[in-house]
C-alpha positions as CSV (number, residue, x, y, z in Angstrom):
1,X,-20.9,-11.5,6.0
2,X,-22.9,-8.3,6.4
3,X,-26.0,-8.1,4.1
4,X,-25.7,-4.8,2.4
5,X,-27.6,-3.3,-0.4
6,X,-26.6,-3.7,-3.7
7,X,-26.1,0.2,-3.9
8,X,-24.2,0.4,-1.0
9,X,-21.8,-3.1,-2.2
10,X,-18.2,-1.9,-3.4
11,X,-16.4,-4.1,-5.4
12,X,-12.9,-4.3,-7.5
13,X,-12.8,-4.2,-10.9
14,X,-9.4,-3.5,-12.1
15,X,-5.6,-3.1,-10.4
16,X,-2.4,-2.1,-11.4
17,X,1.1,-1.8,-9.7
18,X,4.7,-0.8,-10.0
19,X,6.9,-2.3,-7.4
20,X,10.2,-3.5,-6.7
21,X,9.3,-7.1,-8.5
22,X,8.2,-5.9,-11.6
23,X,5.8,-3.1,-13.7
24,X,2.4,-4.7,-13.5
25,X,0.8,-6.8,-11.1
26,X,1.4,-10.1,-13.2
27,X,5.5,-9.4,-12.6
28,X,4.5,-8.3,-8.3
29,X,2.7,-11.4,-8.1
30,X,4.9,-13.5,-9.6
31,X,7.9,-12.5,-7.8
32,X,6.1,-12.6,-4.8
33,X,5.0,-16.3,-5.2
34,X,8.2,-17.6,-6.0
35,X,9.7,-16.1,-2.7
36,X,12.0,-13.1,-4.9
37,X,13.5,-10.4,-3.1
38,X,13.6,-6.8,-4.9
39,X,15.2,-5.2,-2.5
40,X,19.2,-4.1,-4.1
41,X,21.5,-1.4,-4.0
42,X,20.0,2.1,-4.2
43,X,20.3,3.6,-7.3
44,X,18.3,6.6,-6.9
45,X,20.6,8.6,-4.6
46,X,23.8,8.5,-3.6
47,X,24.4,7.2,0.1
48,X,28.0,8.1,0.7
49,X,27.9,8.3,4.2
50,X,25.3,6.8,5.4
51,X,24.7,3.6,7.3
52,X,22.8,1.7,4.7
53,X,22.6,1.5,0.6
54,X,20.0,-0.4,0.3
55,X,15.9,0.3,-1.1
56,X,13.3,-1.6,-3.1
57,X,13.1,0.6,-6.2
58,X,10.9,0.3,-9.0
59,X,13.9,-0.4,-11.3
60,X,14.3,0.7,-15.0
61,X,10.9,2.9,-15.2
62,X,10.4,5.3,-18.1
63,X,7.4,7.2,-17.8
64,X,7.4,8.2,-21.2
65,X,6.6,4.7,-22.1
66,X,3.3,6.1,-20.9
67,X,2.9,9.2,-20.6
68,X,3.4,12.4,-22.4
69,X,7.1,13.4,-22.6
70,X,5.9,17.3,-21.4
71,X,3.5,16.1,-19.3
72,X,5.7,13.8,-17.5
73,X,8.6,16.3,-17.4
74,X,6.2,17.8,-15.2
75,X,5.0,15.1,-12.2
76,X,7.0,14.0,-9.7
77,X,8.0,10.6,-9.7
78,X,5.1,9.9,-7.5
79,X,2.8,10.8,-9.5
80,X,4.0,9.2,-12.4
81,X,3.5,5.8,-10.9
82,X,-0.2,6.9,-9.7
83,X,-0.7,8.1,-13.4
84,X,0.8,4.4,-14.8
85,X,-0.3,2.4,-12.0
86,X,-4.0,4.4,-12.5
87,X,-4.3,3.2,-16.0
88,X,-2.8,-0.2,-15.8
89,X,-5.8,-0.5,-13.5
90,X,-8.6,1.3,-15.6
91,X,-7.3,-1.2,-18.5
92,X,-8.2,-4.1,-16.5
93,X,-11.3,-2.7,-16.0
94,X,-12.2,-2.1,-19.1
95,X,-13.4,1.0,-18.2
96,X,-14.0,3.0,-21.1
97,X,-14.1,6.5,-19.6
98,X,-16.2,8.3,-23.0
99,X,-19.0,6.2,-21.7
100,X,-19.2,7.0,-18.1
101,X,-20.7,10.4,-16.2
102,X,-17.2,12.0,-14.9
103,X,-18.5,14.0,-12.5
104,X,-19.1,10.3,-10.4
105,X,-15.6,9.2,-11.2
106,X,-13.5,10.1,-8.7
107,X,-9.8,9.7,-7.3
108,X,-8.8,9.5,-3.4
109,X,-4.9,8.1,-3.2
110,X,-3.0,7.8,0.1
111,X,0.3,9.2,0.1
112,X,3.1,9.8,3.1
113,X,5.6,12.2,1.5
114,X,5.0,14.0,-2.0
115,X,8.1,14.3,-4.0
116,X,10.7,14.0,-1.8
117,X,13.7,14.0,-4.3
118,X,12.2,16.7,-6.2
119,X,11.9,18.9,-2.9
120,X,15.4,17.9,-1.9
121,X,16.5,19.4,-5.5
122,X,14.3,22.4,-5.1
123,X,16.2,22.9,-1.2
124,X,19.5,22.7,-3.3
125,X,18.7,25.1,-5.7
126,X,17.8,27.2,-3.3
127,X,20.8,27.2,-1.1
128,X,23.2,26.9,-3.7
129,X,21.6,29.3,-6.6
130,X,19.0,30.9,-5.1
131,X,15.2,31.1,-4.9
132,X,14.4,33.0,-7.8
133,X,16.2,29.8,-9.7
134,X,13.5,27.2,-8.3
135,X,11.1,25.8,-11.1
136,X,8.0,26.7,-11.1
137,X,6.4,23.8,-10.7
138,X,8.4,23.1,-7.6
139,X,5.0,23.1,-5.3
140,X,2.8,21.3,-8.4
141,X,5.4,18.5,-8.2
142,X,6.0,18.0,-4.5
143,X,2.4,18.5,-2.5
144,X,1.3,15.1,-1.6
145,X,-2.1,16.3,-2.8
146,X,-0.6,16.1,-6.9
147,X,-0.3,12.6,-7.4
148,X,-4.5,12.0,-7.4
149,X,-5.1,15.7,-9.1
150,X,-2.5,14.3,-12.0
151,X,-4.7,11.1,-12.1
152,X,-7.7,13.0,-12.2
153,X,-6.2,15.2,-14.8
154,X,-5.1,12.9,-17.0
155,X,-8.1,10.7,-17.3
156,X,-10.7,13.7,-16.5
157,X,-12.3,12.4,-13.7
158,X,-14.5,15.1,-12.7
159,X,-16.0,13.7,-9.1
160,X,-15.1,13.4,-5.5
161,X,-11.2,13.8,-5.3
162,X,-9.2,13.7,-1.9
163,X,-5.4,12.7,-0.8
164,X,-5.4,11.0,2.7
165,X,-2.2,11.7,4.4
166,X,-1.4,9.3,7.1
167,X,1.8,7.8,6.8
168,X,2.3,4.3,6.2
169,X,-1.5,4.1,6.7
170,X,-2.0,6.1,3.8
171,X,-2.6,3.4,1.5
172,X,-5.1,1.3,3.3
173,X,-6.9,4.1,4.3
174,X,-7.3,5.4,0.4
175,X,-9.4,2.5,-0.2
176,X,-11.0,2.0,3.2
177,X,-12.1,5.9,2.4
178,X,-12.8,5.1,-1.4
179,X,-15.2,2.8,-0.9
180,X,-17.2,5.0,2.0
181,X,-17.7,7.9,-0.6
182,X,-19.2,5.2,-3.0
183,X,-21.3,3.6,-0.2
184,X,-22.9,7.0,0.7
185,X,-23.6,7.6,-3.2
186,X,-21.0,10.5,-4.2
187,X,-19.5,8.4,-6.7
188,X,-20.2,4.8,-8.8
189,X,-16.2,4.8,-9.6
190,X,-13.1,5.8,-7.5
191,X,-10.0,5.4,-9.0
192,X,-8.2,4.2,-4.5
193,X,-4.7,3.2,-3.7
194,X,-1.5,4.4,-2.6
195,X,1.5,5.7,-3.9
196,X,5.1,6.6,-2.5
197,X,8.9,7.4,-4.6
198,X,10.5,9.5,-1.8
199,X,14.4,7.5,-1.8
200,X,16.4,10.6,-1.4
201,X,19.1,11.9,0.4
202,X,16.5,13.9,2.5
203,X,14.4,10.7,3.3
204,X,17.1,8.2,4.1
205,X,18.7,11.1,6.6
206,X,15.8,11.3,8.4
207,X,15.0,7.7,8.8
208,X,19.0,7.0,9.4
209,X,18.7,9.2,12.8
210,X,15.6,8.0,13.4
211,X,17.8,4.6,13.6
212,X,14.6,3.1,11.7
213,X,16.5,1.6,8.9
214,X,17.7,-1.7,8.9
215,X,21.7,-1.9,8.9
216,X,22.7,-5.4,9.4
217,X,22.6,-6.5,6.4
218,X,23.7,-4.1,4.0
219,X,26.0,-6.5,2.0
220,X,23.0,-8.8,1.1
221,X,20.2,-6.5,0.8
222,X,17.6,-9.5,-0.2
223,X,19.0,-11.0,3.2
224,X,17.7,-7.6,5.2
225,X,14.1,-7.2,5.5
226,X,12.9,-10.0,7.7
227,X,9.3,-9.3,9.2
228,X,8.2,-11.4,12.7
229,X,12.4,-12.8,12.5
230,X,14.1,-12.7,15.9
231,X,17.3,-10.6,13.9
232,X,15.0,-8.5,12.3
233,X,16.9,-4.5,12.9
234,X,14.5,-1.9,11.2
235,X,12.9,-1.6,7.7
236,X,14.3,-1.3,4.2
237,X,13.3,1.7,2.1
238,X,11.3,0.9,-0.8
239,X,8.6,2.9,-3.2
240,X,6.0,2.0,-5.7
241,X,2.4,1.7,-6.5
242,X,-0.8,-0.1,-5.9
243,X,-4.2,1.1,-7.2
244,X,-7.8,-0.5,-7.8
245,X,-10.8,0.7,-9.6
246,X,-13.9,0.2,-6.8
247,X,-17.5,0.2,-8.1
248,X,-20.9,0.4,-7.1
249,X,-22.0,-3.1,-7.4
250,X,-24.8,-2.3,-9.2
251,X,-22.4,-0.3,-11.5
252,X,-20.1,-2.7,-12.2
253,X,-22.8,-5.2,-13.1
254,X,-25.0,-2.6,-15.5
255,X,-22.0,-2.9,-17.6
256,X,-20.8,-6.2,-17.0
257,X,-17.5,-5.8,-15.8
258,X,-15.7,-8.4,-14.5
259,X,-15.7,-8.6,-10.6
260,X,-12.3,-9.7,-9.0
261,X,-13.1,-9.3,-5.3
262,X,-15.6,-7.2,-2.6
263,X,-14.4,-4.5,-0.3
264,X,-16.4,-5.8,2.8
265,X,-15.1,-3.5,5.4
266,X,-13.1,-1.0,6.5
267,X,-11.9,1.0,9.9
268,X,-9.3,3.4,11.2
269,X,-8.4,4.2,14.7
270,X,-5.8,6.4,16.3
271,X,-3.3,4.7,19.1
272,X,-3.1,8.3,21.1
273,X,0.1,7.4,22.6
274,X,3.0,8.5,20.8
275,X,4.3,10.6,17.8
276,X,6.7,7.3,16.4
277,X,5.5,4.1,18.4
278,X,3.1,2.0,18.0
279,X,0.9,1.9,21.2
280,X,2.5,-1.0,23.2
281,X,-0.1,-3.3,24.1
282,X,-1.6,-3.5,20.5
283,X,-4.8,-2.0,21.7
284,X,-4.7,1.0,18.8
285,X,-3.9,-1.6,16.0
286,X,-6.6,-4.4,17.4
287,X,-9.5,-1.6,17.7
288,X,-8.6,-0.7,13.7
289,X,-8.8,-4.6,12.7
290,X,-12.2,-5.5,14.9
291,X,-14.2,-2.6,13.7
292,X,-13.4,-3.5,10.1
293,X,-14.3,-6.9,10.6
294,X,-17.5,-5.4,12.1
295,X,-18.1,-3.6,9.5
296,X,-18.0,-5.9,7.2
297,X,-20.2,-8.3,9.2
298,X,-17.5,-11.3,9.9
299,X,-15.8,-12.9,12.8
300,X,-12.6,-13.4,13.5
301,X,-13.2,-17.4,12.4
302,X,-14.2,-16.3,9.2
303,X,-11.1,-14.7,8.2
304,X,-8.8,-17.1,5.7
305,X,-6.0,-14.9,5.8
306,X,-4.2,-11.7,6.7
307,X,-1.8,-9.2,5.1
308,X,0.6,-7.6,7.6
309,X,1.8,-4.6,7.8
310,X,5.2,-6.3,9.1
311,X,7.9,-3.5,8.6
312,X,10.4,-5.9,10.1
313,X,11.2,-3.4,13.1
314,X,11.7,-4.9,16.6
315,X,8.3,-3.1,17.8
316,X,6.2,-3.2,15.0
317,X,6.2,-6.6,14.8
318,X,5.8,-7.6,18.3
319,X,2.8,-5.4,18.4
320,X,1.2,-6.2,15.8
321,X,1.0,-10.1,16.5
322,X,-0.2,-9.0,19.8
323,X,-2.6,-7.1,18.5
324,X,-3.4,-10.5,16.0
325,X,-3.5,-12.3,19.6
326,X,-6.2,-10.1,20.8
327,X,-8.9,-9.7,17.8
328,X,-8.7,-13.4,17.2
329,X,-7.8,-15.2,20.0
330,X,-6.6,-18.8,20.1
331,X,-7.5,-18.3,16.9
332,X,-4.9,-16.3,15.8
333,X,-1.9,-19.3,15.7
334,X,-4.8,-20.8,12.8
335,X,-4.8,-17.5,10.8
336,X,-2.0,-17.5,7.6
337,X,-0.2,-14.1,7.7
338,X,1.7,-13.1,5.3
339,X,4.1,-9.7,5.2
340,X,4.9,-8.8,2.1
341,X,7.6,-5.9,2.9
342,X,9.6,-9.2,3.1
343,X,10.3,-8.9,-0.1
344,X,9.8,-5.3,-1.2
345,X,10.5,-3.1,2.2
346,X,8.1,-0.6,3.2
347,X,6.8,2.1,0.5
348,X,5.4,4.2,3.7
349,X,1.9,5.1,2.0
350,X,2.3,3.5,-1.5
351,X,2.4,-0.1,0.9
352,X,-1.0,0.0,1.8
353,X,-2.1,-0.1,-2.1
354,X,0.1,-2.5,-3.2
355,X,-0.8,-4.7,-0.3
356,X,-4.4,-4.4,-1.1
357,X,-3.3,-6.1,-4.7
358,X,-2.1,-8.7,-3.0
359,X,-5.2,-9.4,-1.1
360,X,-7.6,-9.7,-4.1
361,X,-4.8,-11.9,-6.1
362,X,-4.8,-14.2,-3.0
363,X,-8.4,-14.5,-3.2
364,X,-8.6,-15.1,-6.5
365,X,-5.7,-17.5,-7.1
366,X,-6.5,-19.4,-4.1
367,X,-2.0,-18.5,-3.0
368,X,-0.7,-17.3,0.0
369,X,2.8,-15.6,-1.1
370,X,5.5,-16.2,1.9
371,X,7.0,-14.4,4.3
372,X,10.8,-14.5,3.5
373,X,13.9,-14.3,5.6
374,X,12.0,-16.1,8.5
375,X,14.7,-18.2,9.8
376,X,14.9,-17.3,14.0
377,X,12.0,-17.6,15.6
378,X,11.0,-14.8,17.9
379,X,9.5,-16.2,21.1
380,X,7.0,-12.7,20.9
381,X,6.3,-13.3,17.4
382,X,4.8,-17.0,17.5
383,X,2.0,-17.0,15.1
384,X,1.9,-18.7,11.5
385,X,3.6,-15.8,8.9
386,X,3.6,-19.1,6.2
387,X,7.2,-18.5,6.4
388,X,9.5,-19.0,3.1
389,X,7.6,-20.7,1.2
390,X,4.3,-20.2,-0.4
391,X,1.1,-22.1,0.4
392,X,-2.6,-22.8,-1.1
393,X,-5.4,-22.4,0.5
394,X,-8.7,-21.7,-0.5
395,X,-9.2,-17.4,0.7
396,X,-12.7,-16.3,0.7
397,X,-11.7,-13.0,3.3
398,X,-8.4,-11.1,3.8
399,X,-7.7,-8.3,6.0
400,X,-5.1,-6.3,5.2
401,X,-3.7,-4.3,8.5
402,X,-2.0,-0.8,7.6
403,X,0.1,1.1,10.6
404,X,1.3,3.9,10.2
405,X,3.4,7.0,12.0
406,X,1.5,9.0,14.6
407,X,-0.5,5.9,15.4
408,X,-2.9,5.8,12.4
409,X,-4.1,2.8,12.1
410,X,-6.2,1.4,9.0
411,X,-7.2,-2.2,7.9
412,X,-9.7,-3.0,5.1
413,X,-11.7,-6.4,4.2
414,X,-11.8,-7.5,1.2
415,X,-14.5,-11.3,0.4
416,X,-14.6,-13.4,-2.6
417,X,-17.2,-11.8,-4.5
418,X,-20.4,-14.5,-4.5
419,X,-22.8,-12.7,-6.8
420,X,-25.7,-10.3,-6.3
């Protein structure tokens, strides 16, 4: 492991998510450990007409539970979930905000989309009442950019504030990025994760001609997203958040927080080979995952475990265990992989966050959750995705691998915290 200064260590203080298994991350990780699909019927749009009705929505949330009735009137459901997600997180913490310089408490949250549904209602007014009928907080809804300025507002958090936009990367790359802007001293806290509610009409058109959606299994949605399976047919919508509160090391321990894991290392790479796929030999996705192990000072040996990004599509899949095969070698058949979209779908940039969750729970719970649905094997997917059932094993480093549209690629490294 890479020797850093204690100024220059990032750790993890405090998470929060809403997902498709439950509200908090107690209710995501325990659904995920017992093998529990969320993935159902969509409920937040109506899908007469198209090939699939299915989605992994954050069922039954009421924003009002925690936030402001005006004030929440006024986010997108995006960034209500950052908002929630954000505090759940600052809770665990125990962060107590009057205490703390604002101006170094920042935000940086990866997001793919915005508010879709709420631009898809805007579109509709337009057409159908005209534009001088559009609210007007139609662009403070819908701009990708809102979710972390509505964090940022509602917990005053004065410092560095960004939105990284990279598709399904989006996520990953939030904290990756989160943790540089700590490391070169612009901040001591940064609220990082991702965050993505976009199931509308307007997002399940595009992916539907896309033919990215999975379609076979519509009549037992729990049944349809099956990462690294030989009858895998595309991914299953899905939304949600996962956050983290990163420190300065030295931070964290000047007030005695509570350290639940280390943010090691972190890369991003760019395939530069095509708008949709993933570059085919895995050579994009590989450089991303090496040169966050480098940074954080570890070999390929070293790693106990990694967190696909497993969307359960034909290519993505195949590539990405090549690009397993080709940081870690014979090794790679000894590495645990788990894919967690098995049991949520993919949340484009809100997957990267809540994947990062799972990471530091598997660390510190010593649990790899399964990989569901695995029941043909694929002759080009071969390695070991600890398939169906979950497994112990004692997980001092995780890499989580995020891949997203345009060839973005981001992975991060997170290590058992060992002290100072």
């Amino acid at each position: 492991m890479r020797q850093r200064r204690p100024e220059h260590r990032v750790v993890v203080t405090g998470m929060g998510a809403l997902t498709p298994l439950g509200q908090s991350v107690g209710e995501f990780w325990d659904g995920l450990v017992a093998g529990r699909s969320g993935i159902d019927h969509m409920t937040l749009c109506d899908t007469t007409g198209f090939p699939t009705t299915i989605a992994g929505e954050v069922k039954g949330f009421d924003p009002t539970k925690h936030i402001n009735v005006k004030a929440a009137r006024r986010m997108a459901r995006f960034s209500q979930f950052a908002v929630v997600a954000a505090g759940q997180a600052i809770a665990q913490a125990k962060l107590d905000l009057t205490k703390e310089d604002r101006t170094r408490c920042g935000v940086l949250l990866g997001n793919g989309n915005g508010g879709y549904p709420t631009l898809e209602e805007g579109a509709r007014v337009l057409v159908e009442k005209g534009g001088m009928r559009m609210s007007p907080f139609f662009f403070p809804m819908t701009l990708p950019n809102i979710a972390a300025s509505q964090v940022s507002l509602t917990y005053d958090l004065q410092g560095y504030s960004a939105t990284v936009v990279t598709a399904c990367a989006a996520g990953t790359q939030g904290v990756g990025e989160a943790a540089e802007v700590i490391r070169r001293g612009a901040a001591d806290v940064m609220i990082a994760g991702g965050v993505e509610a976009g199931i509308s009409q307007l997002g399940l058109a595009g992916f539907s001609v896309m033919r990215a959606l999975s379609t076979a299994r519509d009549g037992t949605p729990a049944l349809a997203s099956r990462p690294f399976d030989a009858q895998r047919d595309g991914f299953v919508p899905a939304e949600g958040a996962g956050i983290l509160v990163l420190e300065r090391l030295t931070h964290a321990l000047a007030r005695g927080a509570a350290i639940l894991a280390e943010v090691s290392g972190y890369a991003a790479s760019s395939d530069a080979f095509h708008v949709v796929q993933p570059d085919e030999d895995g050579a994009g996705a590989s450089r991303a995952m090496a040169w966050a192990l480098a940074d954080a000072g570890v070999t390929p040996p070293e790693v106990d475990y990694v967190n696909a990004h497993a969307t359960s599509t034909q290519m993505n899949d195949r590539v990405e265990t090549l690009a397993i095969k080709r940081v870690f070698g014979e090794g790679a058949h000894r590495v645990p992989i788990s894919a967690t979209k098995s049991m949520i779908g993919h949340a484009l940039g809100g997957a990267g966050g809540m994947e990062a969750v799972v990471c530091v729970q598997t660390i510190l719970t010593g649990v790899m959750h399964p990989t569901i649905n695995y029941e043909h094997p694929d002759p080009d997917c071969d390695l070991d995705y600890v398939p169906n059932t979950a497994r112990l094993k004692d997980v001092r480093v995780a890499l989580t691998n995020s891949f997203g549209f345009g060839g973005q690629n981001a992975c991060v490294v997170f290590a058992r915290y060992t002290g100072a």
